[in-house]
MARDREN-52546 format. One record per residue (C-alpha): x, y, z; residue number from 1; residue in one letter. Coordinates in pm, 1 decimal. Layout:
<rs>
<<X Y Z> NUM a>
...
</rs>
This chain:
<rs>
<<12042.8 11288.3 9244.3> 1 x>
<<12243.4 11014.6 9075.3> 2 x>
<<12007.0 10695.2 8995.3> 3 x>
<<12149.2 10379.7 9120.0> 4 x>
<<12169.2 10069.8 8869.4> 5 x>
<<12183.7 10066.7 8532.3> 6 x>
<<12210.8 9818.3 8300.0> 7 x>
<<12279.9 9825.1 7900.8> 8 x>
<<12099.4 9530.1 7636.6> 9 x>
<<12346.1 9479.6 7399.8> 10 x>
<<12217.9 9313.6 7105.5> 11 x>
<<12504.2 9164.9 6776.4> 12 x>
<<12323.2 9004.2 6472.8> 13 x>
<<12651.3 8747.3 6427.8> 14 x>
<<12714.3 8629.8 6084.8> 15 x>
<<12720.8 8315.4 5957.3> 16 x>
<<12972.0 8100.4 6039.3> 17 x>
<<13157.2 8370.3 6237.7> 18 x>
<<13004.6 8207.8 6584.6> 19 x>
<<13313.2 8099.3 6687.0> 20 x>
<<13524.3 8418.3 6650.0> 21 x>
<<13269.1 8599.7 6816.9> 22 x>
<<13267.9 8338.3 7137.1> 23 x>
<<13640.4 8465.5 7169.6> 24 x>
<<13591.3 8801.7 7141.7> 25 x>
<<13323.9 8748.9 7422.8> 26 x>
<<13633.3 8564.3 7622.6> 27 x>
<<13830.6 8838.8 7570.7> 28 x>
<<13624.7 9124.5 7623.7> 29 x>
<<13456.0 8970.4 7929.8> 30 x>
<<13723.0 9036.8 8167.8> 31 x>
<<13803.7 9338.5 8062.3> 32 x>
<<13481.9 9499.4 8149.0> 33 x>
<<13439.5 9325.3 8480.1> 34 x>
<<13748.6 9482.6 8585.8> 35 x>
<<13631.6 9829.4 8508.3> 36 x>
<<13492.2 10054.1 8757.5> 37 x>
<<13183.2 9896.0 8966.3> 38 x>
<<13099.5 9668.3 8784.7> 39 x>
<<12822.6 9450.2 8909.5> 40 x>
<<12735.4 9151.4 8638.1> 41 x>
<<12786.0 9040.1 8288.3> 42 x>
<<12504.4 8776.4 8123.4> 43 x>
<<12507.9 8670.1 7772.9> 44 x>
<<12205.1 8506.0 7630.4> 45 x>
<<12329.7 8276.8 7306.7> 46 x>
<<12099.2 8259.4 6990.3> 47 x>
<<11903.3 7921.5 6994.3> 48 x>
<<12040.5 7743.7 6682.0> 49 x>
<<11796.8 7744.2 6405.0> 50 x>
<<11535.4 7998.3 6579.7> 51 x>
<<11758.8 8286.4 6667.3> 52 x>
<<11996.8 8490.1 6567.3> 53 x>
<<12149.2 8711.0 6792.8> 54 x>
<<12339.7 8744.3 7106.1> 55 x>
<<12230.1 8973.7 7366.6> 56 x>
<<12472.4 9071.1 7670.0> 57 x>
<<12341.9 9217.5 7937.0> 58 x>
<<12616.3 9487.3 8116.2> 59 x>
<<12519.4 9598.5 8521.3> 60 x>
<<12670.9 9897.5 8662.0> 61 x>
<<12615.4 10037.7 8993.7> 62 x>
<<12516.4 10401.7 8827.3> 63 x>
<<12469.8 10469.7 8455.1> 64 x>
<<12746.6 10735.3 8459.3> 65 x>
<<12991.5 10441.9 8506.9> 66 x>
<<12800.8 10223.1 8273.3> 67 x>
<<12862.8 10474.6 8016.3> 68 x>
<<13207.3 10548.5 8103.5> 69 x>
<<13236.7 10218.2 7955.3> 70 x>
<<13040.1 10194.4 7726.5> 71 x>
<<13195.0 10512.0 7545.5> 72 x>
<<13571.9 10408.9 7657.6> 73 x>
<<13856.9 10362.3 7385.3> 74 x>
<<13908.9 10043.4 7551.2> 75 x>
<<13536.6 9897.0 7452.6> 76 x>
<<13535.0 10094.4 7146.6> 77 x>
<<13880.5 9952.2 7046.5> 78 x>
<<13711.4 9580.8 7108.3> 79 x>
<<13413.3 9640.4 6937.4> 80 x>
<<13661.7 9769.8 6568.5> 81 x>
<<13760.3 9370.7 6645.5> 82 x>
<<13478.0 9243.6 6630.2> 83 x>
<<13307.7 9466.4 6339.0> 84 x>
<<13387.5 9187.0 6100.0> 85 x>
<<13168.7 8916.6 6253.1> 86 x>
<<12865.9 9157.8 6289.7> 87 x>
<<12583.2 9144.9 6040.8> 88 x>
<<12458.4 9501.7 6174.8> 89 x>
<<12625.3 9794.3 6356.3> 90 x>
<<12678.8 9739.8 6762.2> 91 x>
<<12346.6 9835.3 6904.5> 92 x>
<<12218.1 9939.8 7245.9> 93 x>
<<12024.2 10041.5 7500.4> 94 x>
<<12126.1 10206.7 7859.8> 95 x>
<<11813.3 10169.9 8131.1> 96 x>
<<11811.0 10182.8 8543.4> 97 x>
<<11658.6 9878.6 8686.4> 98 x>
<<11450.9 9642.6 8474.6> 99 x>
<<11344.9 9946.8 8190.7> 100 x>
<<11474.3 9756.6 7944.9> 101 x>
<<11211.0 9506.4 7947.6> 102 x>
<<10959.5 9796.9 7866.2> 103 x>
<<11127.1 9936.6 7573.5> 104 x>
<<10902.4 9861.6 7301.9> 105 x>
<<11070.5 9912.2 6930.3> 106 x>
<<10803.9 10157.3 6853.4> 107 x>
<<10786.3 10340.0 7149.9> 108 x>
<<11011.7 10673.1 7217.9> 109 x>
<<11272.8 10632.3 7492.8> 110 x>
<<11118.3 10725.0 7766.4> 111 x>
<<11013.2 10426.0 8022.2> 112 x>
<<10700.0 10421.7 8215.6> 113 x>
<<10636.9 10559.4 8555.6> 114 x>
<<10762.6 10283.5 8847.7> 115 x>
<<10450.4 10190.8 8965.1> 116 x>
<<10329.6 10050.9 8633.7> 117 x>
<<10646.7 9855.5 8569.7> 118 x>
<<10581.1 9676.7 8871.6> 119 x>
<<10227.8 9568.6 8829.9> 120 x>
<<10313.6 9503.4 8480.3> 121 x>
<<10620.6 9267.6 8613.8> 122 x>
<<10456.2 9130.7 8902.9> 123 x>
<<10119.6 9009.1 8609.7> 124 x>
<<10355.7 8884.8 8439.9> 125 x>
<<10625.7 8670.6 8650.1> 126 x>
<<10345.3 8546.9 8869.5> 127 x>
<<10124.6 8316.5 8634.4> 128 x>
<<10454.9 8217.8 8496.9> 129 x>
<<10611.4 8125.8 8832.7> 130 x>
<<10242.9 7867.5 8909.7> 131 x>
<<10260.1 7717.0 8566.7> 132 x>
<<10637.8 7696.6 8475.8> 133 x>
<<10703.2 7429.6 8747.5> 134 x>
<<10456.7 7188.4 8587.0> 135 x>
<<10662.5 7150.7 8281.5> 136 x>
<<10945.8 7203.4 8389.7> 137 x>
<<10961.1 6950.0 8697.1> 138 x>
<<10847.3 6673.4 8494.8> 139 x>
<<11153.2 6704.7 8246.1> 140 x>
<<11409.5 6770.6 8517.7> 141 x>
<<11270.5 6462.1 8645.5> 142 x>
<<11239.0 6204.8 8287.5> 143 x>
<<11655.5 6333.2 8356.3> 144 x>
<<11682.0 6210.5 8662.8> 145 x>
<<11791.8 6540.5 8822.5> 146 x>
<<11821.3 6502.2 9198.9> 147 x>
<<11501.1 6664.5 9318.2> 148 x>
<<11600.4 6995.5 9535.2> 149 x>
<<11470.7 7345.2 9580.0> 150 x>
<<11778.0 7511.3 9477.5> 151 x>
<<11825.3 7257.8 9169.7> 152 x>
<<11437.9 7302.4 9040.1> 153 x>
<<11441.6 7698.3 9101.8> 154 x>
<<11732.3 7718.3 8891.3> 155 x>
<<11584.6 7586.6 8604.1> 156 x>
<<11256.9 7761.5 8646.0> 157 x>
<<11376.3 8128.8 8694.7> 158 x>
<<11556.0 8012.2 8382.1> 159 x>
<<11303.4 7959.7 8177.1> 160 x>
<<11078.4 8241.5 8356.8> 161 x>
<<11320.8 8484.9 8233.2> 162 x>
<<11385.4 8334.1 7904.2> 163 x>
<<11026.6 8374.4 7851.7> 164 x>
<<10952.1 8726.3 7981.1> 165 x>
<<11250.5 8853.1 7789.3> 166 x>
<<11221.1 8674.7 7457.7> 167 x>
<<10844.2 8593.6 7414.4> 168 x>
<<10616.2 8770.1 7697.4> 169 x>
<<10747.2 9111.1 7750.6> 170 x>
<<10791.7 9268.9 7392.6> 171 x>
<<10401.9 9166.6 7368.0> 172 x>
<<10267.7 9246.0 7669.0> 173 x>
<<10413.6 9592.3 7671.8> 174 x>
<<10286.5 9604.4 7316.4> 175 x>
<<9926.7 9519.2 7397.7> 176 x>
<<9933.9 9759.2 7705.5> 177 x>
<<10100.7 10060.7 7558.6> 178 x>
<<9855.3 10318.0 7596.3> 179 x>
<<9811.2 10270.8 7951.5> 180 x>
<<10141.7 10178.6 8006.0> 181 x>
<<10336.4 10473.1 7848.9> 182 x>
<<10003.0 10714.7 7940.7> 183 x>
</rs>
């Protein structure tokens, strides 16, 4: 049985100065992988200046044996000899169905944690965050004078929902609940 989804974290340390170059790589390599077979979506989260450093792209397939047929195609691996020059480490990472990517911890083996767990461990997470995000986050949309609207204010707050169990929740969370987690 083939697993449906799959998604790949890509993660490029960029060098110094080489921001730029790398922006139009991403240009050029965007396209390129949307047209490739079943491809679902492309996101690229930018390095905050001064606080991070590195880009992460996240790749959506419908099945992970077409997200690695391009992942290991000449095509990508042609791009990627391109772009070698403005990386400050080797191309790294990670192929996961669903959402496993937000429970790899960096110390844990590959293997991701029954379903059941992810979800309990997603839905603690995402729901204090979705009762207290709002009340910063309304308030500044607002000192902007940003129309108010449903669509407009859950924009921004799924924004910063995910920003936050990407960056800053998730890689502790799983950390502090390992044993159960990966039990």
């Amino acid at each position: 049985m083939e697993i449906r989804g799959a998604s790949v974290v890509i993660s490029h340390h960029i060098l110094d100065g080489k921001q730029d170059l790398y922006e139009d790589w991403l240009h050029e390599i965007e396209p390129i992988c949307r047209k490739s077979v079943v491809h679902i979506d492309w996101q690229i989260i930018r390095p905050i200046p001064n606080l991070t450093f590195n880009y992460t792209v996240i790749i959506r397939y419908d099945t992970v044996e077409n997200l690695k047929t391009w992942m290991e195609s000449d095509t990508r691996k042609k791009l990627i000899d391109k772009a070698k020059p403005f990386f400050a480490r080797d191309d790294h990472y990670a192929i996961r169905s669903g959402l496993d990517f937000l429970f790899q911890a960096e110390d844990q083996p590959v293997k991701s944690p029954v379903r059941w767990k992810q979800y309990l461990v997603t839905w603690s997470a995402i729901f204090p965050l979705s009762m207290l995000i709002p009340l910063g986050v309304i308030p500044v949309l607002n000192l902007f004078n940003i129309p108010e609207n449903k669509v407009i204010h859950s924009f921004f707050v799924s924004g910063v929902v995910v920003f936050i169990m990407i960056y800053l929740l998730m890689p502790r969370y799983t950390k502090l609940i390992k044993n159960w987690l990966y039990k």
